[in-house]
C-alpha positions in Angstrom: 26.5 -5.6 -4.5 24.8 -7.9 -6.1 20.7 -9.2 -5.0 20.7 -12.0 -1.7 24.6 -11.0 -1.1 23.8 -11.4 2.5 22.1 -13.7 5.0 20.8 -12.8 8.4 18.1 -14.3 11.0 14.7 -12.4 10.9 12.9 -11.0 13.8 9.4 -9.8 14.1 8.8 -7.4 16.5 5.2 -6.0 18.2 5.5 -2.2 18.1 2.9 -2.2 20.7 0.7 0.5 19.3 -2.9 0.6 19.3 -5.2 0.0 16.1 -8.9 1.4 15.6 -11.0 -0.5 13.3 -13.0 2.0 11.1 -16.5 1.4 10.6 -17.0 2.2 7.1 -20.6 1.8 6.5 -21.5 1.1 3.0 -22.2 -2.2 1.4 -19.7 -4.9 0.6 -18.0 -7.7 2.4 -14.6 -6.3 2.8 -13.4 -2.8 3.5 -9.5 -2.0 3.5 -6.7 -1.1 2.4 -7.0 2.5 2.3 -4.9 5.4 1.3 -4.4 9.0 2.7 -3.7 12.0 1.1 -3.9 16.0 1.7 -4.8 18.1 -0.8 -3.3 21.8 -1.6 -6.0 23.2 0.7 -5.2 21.1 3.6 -8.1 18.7 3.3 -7.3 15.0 4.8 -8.8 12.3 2.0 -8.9 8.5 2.2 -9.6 6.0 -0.2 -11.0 2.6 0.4 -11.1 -0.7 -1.1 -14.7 -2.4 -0.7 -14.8 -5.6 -2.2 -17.7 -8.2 -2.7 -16.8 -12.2 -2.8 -18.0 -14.5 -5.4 -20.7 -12.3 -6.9 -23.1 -13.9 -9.1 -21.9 -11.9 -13.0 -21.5 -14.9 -15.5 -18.4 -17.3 -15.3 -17.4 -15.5 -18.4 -17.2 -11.9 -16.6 -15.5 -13.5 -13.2 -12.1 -11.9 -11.7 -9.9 -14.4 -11.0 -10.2 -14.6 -7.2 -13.9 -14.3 -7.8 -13.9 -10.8 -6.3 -15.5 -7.5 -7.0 -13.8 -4.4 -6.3 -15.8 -0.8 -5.7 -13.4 2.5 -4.9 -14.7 4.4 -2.2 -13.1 7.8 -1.4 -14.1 10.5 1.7 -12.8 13.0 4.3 -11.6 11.9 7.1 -11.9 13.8 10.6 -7.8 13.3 11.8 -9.0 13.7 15.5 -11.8 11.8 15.8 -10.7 9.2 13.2 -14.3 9.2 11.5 -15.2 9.4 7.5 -17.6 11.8 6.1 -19.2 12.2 2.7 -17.8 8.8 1.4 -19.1 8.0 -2.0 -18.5 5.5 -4.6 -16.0 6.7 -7.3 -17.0 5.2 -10.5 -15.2 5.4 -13.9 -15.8 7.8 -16.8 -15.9 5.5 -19.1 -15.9 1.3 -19.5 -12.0 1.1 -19.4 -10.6 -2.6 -20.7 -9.2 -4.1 -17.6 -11.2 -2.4 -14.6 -14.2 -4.3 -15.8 -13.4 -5.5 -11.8 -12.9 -2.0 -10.4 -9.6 -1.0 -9.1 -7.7 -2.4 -6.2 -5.2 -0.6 -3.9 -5.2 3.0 -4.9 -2.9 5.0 -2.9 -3.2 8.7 -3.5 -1.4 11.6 -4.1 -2.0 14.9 -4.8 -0.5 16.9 -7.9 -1.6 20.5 -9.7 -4.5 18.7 -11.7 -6.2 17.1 -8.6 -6.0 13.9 -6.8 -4.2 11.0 -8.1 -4.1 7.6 -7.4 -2.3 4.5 -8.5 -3.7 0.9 -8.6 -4.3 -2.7 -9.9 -6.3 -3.6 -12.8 -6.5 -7.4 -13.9 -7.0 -7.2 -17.7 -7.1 -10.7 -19.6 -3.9 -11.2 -21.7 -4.0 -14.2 -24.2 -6.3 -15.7 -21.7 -4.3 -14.7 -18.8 -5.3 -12.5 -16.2 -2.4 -9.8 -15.8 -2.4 -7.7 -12.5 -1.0 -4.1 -13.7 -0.6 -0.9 -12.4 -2.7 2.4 -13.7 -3.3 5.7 -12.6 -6.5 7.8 -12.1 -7.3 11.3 -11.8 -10.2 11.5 -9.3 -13.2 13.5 -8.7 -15.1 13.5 -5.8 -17.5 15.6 -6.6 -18.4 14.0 -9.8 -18.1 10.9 -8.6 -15.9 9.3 -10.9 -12.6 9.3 -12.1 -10.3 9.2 -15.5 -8.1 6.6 -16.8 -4.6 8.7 -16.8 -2.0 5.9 -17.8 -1.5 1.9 -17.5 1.9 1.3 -16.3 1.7 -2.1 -17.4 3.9 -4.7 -16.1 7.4 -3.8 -16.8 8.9 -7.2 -15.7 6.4 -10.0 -16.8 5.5 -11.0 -13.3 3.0 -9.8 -10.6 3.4 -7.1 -8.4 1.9 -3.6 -7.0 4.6 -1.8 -5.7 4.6 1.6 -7.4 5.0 4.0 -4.6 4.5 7.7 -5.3 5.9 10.2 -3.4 4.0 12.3 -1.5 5.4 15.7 -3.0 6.3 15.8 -6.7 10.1 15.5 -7.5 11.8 15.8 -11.4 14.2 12.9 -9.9 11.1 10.2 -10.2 7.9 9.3 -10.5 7.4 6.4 -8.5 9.5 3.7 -6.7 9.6 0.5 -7.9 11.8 -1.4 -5.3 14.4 -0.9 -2.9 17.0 0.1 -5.8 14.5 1.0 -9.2 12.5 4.1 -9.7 10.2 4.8 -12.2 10.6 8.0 -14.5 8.4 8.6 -17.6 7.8 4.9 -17.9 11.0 3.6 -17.6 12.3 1.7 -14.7 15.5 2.7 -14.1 18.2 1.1 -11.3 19.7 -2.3 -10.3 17.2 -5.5 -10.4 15.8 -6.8 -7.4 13.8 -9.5 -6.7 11.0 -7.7 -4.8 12.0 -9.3 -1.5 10.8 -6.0 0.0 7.1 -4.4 -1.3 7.1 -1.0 -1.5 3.5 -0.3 0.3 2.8 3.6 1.2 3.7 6.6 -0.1 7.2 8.5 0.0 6.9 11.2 2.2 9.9 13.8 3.1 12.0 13.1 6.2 15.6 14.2 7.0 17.4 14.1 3.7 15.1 12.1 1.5 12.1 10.5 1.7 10.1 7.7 4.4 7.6 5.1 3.7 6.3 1.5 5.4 6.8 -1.7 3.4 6.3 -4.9 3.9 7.7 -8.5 3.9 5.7 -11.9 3.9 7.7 -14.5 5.3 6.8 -17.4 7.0 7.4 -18.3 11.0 6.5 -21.3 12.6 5.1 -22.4 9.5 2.4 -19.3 9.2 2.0 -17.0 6.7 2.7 -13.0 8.1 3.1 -9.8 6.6 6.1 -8.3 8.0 6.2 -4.5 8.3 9.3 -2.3 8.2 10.2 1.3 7.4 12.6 2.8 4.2 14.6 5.7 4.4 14.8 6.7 0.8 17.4 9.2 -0.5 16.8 12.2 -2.7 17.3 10.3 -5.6 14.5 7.6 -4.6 16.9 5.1 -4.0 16.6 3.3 -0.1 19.9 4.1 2.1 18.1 2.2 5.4 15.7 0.4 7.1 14.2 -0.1 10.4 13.6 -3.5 12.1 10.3 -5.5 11.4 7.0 -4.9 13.0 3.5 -5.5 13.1 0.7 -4.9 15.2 -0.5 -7.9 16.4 -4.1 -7.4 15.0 -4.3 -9.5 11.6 -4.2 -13.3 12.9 -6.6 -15.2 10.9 -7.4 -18.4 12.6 -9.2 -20.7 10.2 -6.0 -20.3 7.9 -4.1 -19.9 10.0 -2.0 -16.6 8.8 -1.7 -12.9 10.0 -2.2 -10.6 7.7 -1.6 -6.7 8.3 -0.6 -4.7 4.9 0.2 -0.7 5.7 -1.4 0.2 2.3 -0.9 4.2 3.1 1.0 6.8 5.5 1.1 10.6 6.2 2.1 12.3 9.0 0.1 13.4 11.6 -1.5 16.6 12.1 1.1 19.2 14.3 3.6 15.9 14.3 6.0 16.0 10.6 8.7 14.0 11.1 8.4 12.5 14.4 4.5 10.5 14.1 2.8 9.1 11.2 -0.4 7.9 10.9 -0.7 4.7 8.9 -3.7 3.0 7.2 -3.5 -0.4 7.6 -5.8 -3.6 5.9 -6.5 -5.8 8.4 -7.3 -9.8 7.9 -7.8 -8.7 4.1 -11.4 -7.7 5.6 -11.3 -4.1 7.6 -9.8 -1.3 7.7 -7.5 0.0 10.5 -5.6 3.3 11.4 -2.5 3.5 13.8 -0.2 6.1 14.9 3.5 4.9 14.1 6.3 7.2 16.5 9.3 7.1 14.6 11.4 6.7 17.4 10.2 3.7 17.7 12.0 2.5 14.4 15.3 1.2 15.1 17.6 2.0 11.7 20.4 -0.1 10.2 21.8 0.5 7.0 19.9 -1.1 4.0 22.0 -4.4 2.4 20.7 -6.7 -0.2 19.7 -9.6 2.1 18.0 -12.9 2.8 16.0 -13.0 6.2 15.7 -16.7 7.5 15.1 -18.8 10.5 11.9 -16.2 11.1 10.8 -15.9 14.9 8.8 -13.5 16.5 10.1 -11.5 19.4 6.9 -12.1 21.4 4.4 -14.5 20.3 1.2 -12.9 18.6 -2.2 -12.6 20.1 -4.5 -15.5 19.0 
């Protein structure tokens, strides 16, 4: 089948859960999208992107939307929803490209530590160039190692390499909807990145689960539209649920809503029937949410245009 084969109203739906902004309480204007991960001895770990706006470094030094990114990473207390013994994570070394700091890590955990993957903006002929690396992270040290810059396999901007939670021979990441990522490679049919792959992969049913997200436009406003993937064991996605959001990230002076699920593990006692989902809110804060998956309504996944967007019930303003 080929990409767009099929064409189908869009509906955005509240899921009518309840979000709790996270103080995070370190400098920086923004705090967000974070990402979740447990480690081989059961300890819960999130990361966090603190970013400060137009800082004053020298025209010369400036990233391109005139931010400033610091990584942040810290236990967090599942119950109580609280962060302890965050600290900055700051690189080994001066690595070409994170002269910004990275944006968007999502973790994962493998035999030589904590992972993450993210977005550095090195200058290419003059032209910034958003691309994917990986980190190895130490908390204790503080810092963390340059592992591998996946580049930009396609020529165009994107962040949507999506690790899964437990290590697999079949891939290393997922690229889209119908491409993984093994060794480098992307490997599957093209796709034109209609979907964004956004959290990790973790195991459910047959295969593998994770949140994505869509950012169309209703009533002439931009949203982020979340949805859920079921992934087979290949890494390939078999179906998805319907879209959703929270209702938390409308941004009047734009106007836009903007609510990314950066990150998503399951809940403590719950595998397989409640995940808890990190979730960057207005592009300013961070948020955490419990998502019950029988709330998600499954249909078969089709290559597909969404159009005529309307929301089920109209958003909190």
């Amino acid at each position: 089948m080929s990409v767009n084969s099929l064409v189908k109203d869009g509906l955005l739906t509240n899921i009518d859960e309840p979000v709790k902004i996270i103080p995070v309480g370190v400098p920086g204007d923004e705090h967000k999208n974070p990402g979740f991960c447990r480690d081989d001895k059961g300890t819960f770990w999130i990361s966090v992107r603190v970013c400060d706006i137009k800082p004053d470094r020298g025209e010369e030094y400036q990233h391109p939307n005139h931010y400033q990114n610091y990584l942040y990473l810290g236990k967090l207390n599942e119950d109580k929803l609280t962060i302890s013994e965050l600290k900055e994570i700051k690189p080994e070394e001066d690595y070409y490209g994170l002269q910004w700091g990275i944006e968007d890590v999502r973790l994962f955990w493998r035999k030589d530590g904590l992972h993450g993957i993210g977005v550095a903006i090195p200058v290419e002929n003059g032209v910034h160039k958003i691309r994917q690396v990986e980190i190895l992270l130490d908390h204790k040290k503080g810092t963390y190692r340059l592992l591998k810059d996946h580049g930009r396999p396609f020529g165009h901007m994107e962040k949507n390499w999506s690790p899964p939670e437990v290590a697999t021979d079949k891939f290393d990441f997922v690229y889209s909807p119908t491409q993984i990522v093994k060794d480098g490679e992307v490997i599957g049919e093209p796709n034109d990145l209609f979907i964004h792959n956004g959290s990790q992969l973790l195991e459910f049913e047959d295969g593998y689960i994770s949140i994505a997200h869509t950012i169309p436009n209703i009533a002439g406003m931009r949203t982020y539209a979340s949805l859920a993937l079921k992934f087979n064991a290949e890494g390939y996605v078999v179906a998805h649920s319907q879209f959703f959001h929270f209702d938390v990230g409308w941004r009047p002076h734009i106007p836009e809503q903007v609510e990314f699920i950066s990150t998503a593990i399951w809940a403590k006692g719950k595998v397989g029937k409640e995940l808890l989902v990190g979730i960057g809110v207005k592009d300013e804060a961070l948020g955490i949410a419990r998502l019950p998956v029988e709330k998600l309504k499954w249909e078969p996944y089709q290559d597909t245009i969404w159009y005529t967007w309307q929301y089920h019930t109209p958003p909190t303003r």
